[in-house]
C-alpha positions as CSV (number, residue, x, y, z in Angstrom):
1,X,-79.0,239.3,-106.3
2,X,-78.2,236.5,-103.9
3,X,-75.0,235.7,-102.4
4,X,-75.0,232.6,-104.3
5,X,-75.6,234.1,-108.2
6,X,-73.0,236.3,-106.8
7,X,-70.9,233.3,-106.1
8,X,-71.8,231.8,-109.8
9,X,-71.8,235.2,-111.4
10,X,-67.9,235.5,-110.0
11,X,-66.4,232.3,-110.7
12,X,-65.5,233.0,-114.7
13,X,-63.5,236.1,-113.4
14,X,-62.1,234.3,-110.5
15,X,-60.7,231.1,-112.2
16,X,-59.2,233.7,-114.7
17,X,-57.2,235.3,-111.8
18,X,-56.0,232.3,-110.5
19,X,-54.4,230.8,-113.8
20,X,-52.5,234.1,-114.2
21,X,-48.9,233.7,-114.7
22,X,-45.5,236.1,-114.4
23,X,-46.4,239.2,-116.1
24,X,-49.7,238.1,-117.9
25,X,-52.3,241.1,-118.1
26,X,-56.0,240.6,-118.0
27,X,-58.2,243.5,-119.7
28,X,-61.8,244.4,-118.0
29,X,-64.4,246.6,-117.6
30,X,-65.9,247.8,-114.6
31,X,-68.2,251.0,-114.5
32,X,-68.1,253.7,-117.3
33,X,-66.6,256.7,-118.2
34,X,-68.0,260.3,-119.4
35,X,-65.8,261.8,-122.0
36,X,-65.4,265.7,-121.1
37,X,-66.3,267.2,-123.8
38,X,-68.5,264.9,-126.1
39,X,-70.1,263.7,-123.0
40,X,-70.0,260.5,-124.4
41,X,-70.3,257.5,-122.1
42,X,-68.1,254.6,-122.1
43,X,-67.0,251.7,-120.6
44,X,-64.1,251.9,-118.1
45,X,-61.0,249.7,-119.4
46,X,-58.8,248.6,-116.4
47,X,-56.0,246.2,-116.3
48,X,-55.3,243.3,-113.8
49,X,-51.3,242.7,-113.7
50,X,-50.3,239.9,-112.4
51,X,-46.0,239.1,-110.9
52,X,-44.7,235.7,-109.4
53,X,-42.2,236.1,-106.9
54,X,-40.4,233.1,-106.0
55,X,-40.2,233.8,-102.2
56,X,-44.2,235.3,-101.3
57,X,-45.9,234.0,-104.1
58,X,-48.2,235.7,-106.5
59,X,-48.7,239.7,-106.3
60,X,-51.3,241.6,-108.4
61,X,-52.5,245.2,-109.0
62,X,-55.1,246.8,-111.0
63,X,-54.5,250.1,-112.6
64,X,-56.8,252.5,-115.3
65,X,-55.8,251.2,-119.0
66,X,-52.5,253.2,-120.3
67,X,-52.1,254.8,-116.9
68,X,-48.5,255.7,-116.6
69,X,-48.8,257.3,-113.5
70,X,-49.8,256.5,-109.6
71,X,-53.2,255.6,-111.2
72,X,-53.5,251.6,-109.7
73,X,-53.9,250.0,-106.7
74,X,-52.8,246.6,-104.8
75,X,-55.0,243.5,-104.2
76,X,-54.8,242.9,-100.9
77,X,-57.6,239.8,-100.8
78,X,-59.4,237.9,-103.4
79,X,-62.3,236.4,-101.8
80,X,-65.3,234.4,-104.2
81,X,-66.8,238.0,-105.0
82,X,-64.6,240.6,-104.7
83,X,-61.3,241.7,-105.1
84,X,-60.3,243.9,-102.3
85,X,-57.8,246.4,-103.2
86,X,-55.5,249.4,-101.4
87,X,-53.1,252.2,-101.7
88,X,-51.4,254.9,-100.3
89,X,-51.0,258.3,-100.4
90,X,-48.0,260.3,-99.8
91,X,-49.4,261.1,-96.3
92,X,-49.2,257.6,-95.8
93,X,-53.1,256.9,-95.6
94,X,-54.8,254.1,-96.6
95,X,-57.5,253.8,-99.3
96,X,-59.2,250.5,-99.7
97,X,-62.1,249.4,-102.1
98,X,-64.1,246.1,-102.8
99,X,-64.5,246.0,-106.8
100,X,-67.4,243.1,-107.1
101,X,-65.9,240.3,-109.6
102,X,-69.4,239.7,-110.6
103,X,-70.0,243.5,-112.2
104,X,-66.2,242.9,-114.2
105,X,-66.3,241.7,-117.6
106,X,-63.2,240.2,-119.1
107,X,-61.6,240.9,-122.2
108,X,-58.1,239.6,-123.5
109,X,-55.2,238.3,-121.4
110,X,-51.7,240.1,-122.2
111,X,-48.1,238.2,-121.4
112,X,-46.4,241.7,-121.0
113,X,-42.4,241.1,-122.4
114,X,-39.2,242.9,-120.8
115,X,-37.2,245.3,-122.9
């Protein structure tokens, strides 16, 4: 694949980033998934959460669909192919990773609500 059908292959994903609002959720799937014991494969669900800050602009993170625990990371960059995301252990080390816009497929977009 080229740079530019990466380019074009990106761009659905990437316009759907960009209209994100305050606490809006975008569902995807990236990869798959080997259940443990049926050995069934699967697609791997992830979510993209999106916050508005009024001073710094828009923050995002992506984290493993009902994953209540340190299971996410950061977007540090959005570039026309890849999202390029980080974290942090507690040793303080960084862990980055490119996750290719073009191999996501979107599903539904979530307005999250406060309680």
């Amino acid at each position: 694949m080229t740079y530019q059908d990466k380019v074009k292959a990106s761009k659905e994903v990437l316009t759907a980033i960009e209209a994100m609002g305050d606490g809006e959720v975008i569902e995807f799937t990236y990869g798959t998934d080997e259940h443990w014991k049926t050995k069934e494969i699967t697609p791997k669900v992830y979510e993209l959460r999106c916050r508005v800050y009024t001073i710094g602009g828009k923050a995002y993170s992506v984290s493993a669909q009902g994953s209540y625990t340190n299971d996410s990371m950061n977007i540090d960059k959005i570039t026309s192919t890849t999202l390029r995301l980080y974290t942090y252990d507690m040793f303080r080390q960084r862990t980055t990773y490119s996750l290719p816009l073009y191999e996501m497929k979107i599903g539904i977009t979530i307005t999250e609500t406060s309680n």
